[in-house]
C-alpha positions as CSV (number, residue, x, y, z in Angstrom):
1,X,21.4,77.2,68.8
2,X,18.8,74.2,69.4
3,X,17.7,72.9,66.3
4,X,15.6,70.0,65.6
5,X,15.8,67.8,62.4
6,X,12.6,66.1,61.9
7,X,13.3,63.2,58.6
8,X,9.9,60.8,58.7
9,X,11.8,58.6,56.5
10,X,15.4,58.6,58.5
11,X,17.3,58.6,55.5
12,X,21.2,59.5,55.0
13,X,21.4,63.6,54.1
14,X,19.2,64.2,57.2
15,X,21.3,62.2,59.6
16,X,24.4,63.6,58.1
17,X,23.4,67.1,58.3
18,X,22.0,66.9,62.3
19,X,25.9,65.2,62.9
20,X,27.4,68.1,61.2
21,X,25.1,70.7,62.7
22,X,26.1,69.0,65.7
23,X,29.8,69.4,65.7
24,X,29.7,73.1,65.2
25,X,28.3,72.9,68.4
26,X,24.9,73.8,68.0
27,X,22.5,71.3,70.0
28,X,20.3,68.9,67.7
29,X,17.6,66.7,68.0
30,X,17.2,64.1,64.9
31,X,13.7,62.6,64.9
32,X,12.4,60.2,62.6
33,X,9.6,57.7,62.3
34,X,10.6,53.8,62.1
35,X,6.8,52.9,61.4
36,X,7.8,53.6,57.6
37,X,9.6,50.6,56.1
38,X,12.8,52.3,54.0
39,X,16.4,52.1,54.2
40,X,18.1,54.4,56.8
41,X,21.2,56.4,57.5
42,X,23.1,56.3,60.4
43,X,20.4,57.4,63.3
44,X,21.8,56.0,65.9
45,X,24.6,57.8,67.9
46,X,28.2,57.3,67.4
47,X,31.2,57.2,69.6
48,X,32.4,60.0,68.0
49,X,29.4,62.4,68.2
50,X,29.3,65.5,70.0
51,X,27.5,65.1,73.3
52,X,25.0,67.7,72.0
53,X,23.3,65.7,69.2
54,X,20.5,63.2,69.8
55,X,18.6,60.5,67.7
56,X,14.9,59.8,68.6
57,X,12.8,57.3,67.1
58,X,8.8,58.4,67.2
59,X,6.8,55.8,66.2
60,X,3.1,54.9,67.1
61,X,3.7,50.9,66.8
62,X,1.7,50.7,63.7
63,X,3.0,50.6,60.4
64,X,2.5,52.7,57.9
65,X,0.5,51.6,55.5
66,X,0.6,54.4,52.0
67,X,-2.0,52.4,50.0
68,X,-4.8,52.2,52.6
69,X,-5.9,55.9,52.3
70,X,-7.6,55.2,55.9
71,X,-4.9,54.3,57.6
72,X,-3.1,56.1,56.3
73,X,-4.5,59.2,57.6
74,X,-4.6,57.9,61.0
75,X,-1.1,57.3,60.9
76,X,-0.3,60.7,59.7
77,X,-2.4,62.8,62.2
78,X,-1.0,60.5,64.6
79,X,2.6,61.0,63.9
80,X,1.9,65.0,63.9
81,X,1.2,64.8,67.6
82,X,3.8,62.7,68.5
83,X,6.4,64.8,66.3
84,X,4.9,68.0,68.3
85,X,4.9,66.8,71.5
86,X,8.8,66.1,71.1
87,X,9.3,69.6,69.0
88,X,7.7,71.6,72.3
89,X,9.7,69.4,74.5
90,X,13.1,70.5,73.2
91,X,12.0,73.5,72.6
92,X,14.3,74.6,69.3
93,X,14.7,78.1,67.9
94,X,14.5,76.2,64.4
95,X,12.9,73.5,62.9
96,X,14.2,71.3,59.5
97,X,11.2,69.1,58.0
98,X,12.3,66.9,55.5
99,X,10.5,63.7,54.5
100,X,7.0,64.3,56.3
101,X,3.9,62.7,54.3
102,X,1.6,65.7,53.4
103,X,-1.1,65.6,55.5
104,X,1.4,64.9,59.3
105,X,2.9,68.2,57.7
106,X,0.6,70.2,57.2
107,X,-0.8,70.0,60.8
108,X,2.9,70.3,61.7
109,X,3.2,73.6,59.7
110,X,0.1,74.8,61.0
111,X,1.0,74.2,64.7
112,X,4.4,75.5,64.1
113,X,2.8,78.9,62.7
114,X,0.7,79.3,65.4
115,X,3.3,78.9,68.1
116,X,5.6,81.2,66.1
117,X,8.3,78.7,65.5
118,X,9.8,79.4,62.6
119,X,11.0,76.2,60.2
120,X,12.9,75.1,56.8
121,X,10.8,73.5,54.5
122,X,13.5,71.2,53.0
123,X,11.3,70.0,49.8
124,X,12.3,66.3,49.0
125,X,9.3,65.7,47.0
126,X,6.0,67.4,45.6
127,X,4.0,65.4,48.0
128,X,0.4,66.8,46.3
129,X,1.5,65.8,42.7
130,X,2.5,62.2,43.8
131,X,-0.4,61.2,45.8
132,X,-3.2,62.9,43.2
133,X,-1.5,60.9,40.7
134,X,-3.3,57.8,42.7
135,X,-6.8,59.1,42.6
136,X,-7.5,59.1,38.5
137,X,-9.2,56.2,39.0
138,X,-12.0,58.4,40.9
139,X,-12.9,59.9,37.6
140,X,-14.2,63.5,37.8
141,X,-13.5,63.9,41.2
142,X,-9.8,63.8,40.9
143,X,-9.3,67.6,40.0
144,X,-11.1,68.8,43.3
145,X,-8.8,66.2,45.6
146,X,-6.0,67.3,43.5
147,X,-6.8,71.0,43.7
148,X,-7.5,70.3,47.1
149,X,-3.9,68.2,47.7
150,X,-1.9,71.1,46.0
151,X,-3.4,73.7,47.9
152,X,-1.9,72.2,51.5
153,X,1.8,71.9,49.9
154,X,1.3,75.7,48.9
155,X,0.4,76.2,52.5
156,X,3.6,74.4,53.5
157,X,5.5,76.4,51.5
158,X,4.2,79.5,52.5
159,X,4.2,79.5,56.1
160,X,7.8,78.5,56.2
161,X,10.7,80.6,56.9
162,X,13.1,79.3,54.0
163,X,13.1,76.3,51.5
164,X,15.6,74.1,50.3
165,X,14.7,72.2,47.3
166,X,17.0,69.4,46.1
167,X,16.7,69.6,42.6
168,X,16.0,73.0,40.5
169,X,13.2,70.5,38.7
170,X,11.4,71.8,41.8
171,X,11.7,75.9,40.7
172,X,9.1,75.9,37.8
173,X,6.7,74.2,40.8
174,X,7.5,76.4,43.1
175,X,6.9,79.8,40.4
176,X,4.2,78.8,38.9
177,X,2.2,78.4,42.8
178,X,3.3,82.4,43.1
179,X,5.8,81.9,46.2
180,X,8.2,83.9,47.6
181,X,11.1,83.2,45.9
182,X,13.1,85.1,47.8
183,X,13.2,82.3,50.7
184,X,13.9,80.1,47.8
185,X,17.3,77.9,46.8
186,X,18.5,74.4,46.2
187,X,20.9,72.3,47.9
188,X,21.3,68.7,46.0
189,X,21.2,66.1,48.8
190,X,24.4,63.9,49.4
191,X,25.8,60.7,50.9
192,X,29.1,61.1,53.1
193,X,31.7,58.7,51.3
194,X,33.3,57.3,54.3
195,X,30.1,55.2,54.8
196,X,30.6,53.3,51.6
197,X,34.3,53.0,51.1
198,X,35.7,51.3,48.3
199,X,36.4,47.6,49.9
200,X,37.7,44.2,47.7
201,X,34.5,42.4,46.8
202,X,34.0,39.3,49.4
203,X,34.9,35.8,48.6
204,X,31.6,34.6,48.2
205,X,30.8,37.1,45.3
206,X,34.7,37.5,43.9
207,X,33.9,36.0,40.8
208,X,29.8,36.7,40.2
209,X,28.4,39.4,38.2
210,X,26.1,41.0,40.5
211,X,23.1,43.7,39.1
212,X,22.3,45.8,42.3
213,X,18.8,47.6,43.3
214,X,19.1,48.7,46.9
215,X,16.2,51.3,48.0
216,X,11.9,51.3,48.6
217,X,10.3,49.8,45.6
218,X,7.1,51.2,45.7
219,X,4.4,51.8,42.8
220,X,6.1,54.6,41.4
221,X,9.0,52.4,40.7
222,X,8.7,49.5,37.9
223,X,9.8,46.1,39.9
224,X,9.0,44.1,36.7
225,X,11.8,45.9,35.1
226,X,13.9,44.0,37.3
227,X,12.3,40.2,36.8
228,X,12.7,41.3,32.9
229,X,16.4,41.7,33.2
230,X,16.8,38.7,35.0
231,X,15.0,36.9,32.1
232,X,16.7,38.6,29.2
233,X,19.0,36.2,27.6
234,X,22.6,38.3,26.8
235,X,22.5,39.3,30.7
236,X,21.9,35.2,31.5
237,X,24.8,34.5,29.0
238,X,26.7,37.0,31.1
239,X,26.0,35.2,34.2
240,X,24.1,38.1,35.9
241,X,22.4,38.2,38.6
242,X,19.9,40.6,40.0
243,X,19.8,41.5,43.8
244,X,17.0,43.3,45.3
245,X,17.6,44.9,48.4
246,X,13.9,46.2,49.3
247,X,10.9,45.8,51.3
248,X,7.5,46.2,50.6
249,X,5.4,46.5,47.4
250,X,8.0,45.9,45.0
251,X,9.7,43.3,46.9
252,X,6.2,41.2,47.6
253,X,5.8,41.5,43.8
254,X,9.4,39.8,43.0
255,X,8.7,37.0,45.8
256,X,5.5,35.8,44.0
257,X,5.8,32.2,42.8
258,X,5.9,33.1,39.4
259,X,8.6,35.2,39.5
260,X,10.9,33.3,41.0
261,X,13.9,33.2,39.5
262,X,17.5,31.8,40.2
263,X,19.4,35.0,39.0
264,X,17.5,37.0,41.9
265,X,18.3,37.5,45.0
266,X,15.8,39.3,47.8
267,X,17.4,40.9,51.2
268,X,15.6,43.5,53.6
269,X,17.0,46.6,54.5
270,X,20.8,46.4,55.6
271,X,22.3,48.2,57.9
272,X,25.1,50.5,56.1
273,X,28.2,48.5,56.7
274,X,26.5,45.5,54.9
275,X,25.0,47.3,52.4
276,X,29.2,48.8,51.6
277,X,30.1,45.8,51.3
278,X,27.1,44.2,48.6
279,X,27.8,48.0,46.9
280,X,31.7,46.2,46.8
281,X,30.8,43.2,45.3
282,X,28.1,44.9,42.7
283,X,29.4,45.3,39.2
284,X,26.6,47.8,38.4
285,X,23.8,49.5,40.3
286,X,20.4,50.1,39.1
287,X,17.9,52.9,39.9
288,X,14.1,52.4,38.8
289,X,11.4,55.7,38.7
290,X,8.6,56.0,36.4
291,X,8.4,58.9,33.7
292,X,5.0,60.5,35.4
293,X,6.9,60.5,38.9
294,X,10.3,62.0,37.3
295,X,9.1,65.6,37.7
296,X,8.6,65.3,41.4
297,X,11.1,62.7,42.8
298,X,14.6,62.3,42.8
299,X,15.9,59.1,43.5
300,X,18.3,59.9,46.7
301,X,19.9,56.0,46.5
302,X,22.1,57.6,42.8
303,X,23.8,59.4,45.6
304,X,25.0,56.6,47.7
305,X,25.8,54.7,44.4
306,X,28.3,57.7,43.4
307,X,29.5,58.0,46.9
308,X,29.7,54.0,46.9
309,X,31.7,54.9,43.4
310,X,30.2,52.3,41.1
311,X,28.4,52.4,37.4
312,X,25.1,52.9,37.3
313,X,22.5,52.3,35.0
314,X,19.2,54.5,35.7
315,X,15.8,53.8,34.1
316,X,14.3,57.6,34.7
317,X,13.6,60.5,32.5
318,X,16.5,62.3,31.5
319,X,15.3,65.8,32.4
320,X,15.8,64.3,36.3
321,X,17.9,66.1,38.1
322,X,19.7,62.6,38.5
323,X,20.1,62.0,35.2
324,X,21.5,65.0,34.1
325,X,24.3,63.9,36.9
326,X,25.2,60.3,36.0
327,X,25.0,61.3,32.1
328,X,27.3,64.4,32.3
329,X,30.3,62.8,34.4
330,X,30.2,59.4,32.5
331,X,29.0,57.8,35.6
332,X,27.0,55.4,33.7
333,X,23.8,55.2,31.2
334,X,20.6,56.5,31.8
335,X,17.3,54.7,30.3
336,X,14.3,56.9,29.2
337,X,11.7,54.4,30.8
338,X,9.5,55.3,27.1
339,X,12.5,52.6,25.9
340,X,12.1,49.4,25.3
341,X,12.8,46.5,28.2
342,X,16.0,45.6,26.0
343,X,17.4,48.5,25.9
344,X,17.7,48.5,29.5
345,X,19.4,45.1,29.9
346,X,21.6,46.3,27.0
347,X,22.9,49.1,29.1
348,X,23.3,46.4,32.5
349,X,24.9,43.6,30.5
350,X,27.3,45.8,28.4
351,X,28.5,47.6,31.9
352,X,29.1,44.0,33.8
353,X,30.6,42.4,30.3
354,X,33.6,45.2,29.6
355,X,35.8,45.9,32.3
356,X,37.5,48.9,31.0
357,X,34.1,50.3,31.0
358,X,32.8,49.5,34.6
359,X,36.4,50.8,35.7
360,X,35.8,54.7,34.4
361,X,32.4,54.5,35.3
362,X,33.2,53.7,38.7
363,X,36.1,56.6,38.4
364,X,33.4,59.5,37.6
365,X,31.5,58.4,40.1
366,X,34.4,58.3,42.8
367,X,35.6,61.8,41.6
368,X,32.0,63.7,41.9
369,X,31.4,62.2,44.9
370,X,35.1,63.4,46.5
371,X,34.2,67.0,44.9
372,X,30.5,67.6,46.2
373,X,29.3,65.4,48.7
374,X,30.9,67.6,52.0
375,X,28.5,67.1,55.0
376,X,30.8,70.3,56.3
377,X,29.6,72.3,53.2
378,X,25.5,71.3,53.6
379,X,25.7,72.4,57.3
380,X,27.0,76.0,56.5
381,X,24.7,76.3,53.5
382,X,21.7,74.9,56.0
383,X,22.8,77.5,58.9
384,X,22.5,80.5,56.9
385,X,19.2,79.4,55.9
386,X,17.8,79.7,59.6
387,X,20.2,82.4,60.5
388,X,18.1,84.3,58.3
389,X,15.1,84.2,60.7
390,X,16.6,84.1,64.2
391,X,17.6,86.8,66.7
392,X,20.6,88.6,66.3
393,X,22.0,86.7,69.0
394,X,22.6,83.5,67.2
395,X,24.0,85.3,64.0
């Protein structure tokens, strides 16, 4: 079968699955789009991989820009065609979209349907909800662009062949817009633990007590939560320090001169390898979502920090999909963001003050991760997805 894996954002699930997919010797084309400014998996090939998988990077040599709605369009509409063009060059009999902003998708989904190519929606986030969030400040004519927003997402979801939601956060949605739920069902995404394997910390960071946020840091996320832990006194008397691996909003925000602070510590993106090792040398990591964007979004990176095996401490609402996770194994404490700055350092500072702690923290984590997170298992579940829909031939 010739399948094509299309992840705008080229993040680790996606790349994991097309390898996978790969090595049951199906031929696969990963595509993904390094104009958007995020963390990536491994999309570049390996000596190891199967001769029939291939990474492409489609880019129109202009970044993406989310908050500029102009540009932002251009981009999108632009990264549609460029997507297609590579899609009707390889020629697939399936299609995964995972990732794509809402309006490149929708043309996608539209040319798709009227090629008769059949794809997998695989839903990572309600992209409608998120982005009519953004337009309240237009007053009464947010409920037409919202109405408007929600209405392409249904199309989306109509026109494909099969959805794979990551979180069942995402059924009520998906009910309550009257789709078929027989083409319906959740897979939980997943980071392969061999690319974060438990290492000794490094020298330089043997003895420091290091507060990790690796991951975008966008508006949806609160990047003065961050500056406030740095500045709460019991996680200074603990020696703490806060390092932000991110690019972008948040991180422009943190590197303002008055919020400098010695405890933090800014990076870019690192490549995977690196980023093991500052995992290594963490004594917690932190994830950061606001309650309004809890419904919609899961935040992927609690995946690599259980497959990285390390506490975490989660500022999100607890009904997230995430949450429920970290809170059920003992993986570490989870932070309705309605509560108060301090209780959130609490939660840091007691993890990198008590060892004993930190060490079955790090345990659950290790264990869940070992259990579910099988790139073997997600490619089966995947392939009966699009077996579904394909001629008998391919069955």
């Amino acid at each position: 079968m010739r399948i094509v894996v299309i992840d705008y954002s080229g993040h680790i699930p996606q790349a994991d699955l097309a390898r996978n997919l790969a090595k049951l010797s199906h031929n696969v084309r990963h595509m993904y789009c390094s104009d958007y400014v995020s963390g990536r998996g491994v999309v570049e090939r390996e000596s190891t991989d199967p001769a029939g998988l291939e990474f492409l990077n489609i880019s129109i040599k202009k970044d993406f820009n989310r908050y500029n709605p102009i540009e932002r369009l251009k981009h999108e509409f632009a990264i549609a065609g460029a997507f297609w063009l590579k899609i009707q060059e390889f020629n697939p009999d399936h299609t995964i979209f995972s990732n794509v902003p809402l309006f490149a998708m929708s043309r996608l989904a539209k040319k798709m349907k009227n090629n008769n190519r059949p794809y997998l929606f695989w839903w990572q986030d309600v992209y409608s909800i998120a982005i009519a969030g953004s337009f309240r400040k237009f007053g009464i004519l947010e409920w037409p662009i919202r109405k408007y927003l929600i209405s392409l997402e249904k199309k989306i979801l109509r026109e494909s062949h099969s959805v794979v939601a990551i979180s069942p956060n995402f059924e009520p949605i998906y009910r309550s817009w009257k789709q078929d739920m027989k083409k319906f069902s959740i897979y939980p995404n997943w980071t392969p633990i061999h690319l974060f394997p438990k290492k000794q910390p490094s020298a330089a960071n043997l003895h420091r007590k290091l507060a990790v946020y690796a991951g975008t840091l966008g508006l949806k996320h609160k990047p003065e939560l961050l500056l406030q832990l740095a500045d709460d006194s019991e996680f200074q008397e603990a020696a703490g320090v806060v390092v932000v691996v991110s690019e972008g909003y948040g991180r422009k925000f943190l590197e303002r001169p008055e919020n400098k602070r010695q405890n933090i510590e800014l990076y870019d993106f690192l490549p995977i390898p690196e980023l093991a090792q500052l995992f290594s040398d963490a004594s917690v990591l932190i994830a950061i979502l606001e309650p309004n964007a809890s419904t919609f979004s899961v935040p992927s990176k609690i995946m690599s920090y259980l497959s990285a095996g390390k506490p975490i401490v989660a500022s999100i609402d607890p009904v997230n999909a995430s949450a429920k996770i970290i809170k059920e194994i003992g993986a570490g404490f989870v932070v309705a963001p309605a509560d108060s700055v301090r209780d959130f350092s609490k939660a840091v500072t007691m993890i990198i003050s008590n060892t004993n702690l930190s060490i079955s923290m790090s345990k659950a984590s290790t264990k869940y991760s070992e259990k579910y997170f099988d790139g073997k298992v997600a490619a089966d579940f995947f392939l009966e997805k699009l077996s579904i829909y394909l001629p008998r031939k391919y069955i």
